[in-house]
C-alpha positions in Angstrom: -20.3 1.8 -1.2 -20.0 2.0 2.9 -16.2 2.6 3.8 -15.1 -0.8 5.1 -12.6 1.0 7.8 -10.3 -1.8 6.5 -6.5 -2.1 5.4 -5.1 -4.4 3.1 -1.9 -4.6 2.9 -0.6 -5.7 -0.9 2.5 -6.7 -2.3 3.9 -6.1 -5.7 1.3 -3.8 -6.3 3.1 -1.1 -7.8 2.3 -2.7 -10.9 0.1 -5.6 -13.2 -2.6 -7.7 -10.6 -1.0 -6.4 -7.5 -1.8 -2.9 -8.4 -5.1 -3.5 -9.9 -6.0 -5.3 -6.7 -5.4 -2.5 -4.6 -7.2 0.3 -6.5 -9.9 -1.8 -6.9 -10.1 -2.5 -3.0 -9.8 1.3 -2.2 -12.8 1.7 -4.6 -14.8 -0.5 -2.2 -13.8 1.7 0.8 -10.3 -0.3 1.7 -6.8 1.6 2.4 -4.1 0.1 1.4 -0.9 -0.3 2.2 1.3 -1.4 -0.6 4.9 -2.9 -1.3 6.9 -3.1 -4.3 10.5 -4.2 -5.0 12.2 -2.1 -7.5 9.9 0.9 -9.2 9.1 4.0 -6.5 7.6 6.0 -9.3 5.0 3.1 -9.9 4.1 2.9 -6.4 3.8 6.5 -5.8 1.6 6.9 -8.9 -0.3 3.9 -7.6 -1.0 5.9 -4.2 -1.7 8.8 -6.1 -4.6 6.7 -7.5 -5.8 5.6 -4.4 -5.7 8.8 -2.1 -8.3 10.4 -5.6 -10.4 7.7 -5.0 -10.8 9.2 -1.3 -8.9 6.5 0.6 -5.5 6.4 2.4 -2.7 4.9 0.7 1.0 4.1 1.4 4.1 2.5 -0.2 7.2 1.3 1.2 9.9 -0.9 -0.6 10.0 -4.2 0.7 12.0 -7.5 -1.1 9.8 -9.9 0.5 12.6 -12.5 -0.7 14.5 -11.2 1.8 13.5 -12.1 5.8 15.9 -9.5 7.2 13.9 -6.7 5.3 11.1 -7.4 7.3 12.3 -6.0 10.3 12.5 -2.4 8.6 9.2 -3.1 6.7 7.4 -3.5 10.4 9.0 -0.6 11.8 7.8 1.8 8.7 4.3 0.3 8.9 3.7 1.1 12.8 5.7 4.8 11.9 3.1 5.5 9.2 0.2 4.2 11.5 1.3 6.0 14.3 1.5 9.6 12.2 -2.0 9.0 10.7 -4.8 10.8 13.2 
């Protein structure tokens, strides 16, 4: 398939239908940008799966419960977009 030269971003998906979603998107040319609450080595292994496939892939820990945490969550997504050439 054509890269889309889109990003989802996807939460939960370190794990179950948040993590199938966002393999499945970066096998249709997406990158993805991923949250997940409580399991780091899930998400990692989840980007891991996603940068194979050929597409880029990041994780950061985000409680979306939580409306101060998105302050933080903002700031890491413009850091990692901001590092990527």
């Amino acid at each position: 398939m054509k890269p889309t030269n889109k990003i989802a971003l996807i939460t939960g998906a370190s794990r179950g239908l948040g993590r199938n979603t966002a393999i499945n998107l970066a096998r249709t040319g997406t990158d993805v940008i991923l949250t997940y609450h409580s399991n780091q080595k899930e998400a990692d292994s989840a980007v891991a799966e996603i940068v194979a496939l050929g597409r880029k892939a990041v994780a950061f820990k985000l409680d979306t419960g939580s409306v101060g945490a998105f302050g933080d969550f903002v700031k890491q997504v413009r850091r990692s977009h901001q590092a990527d050439p």
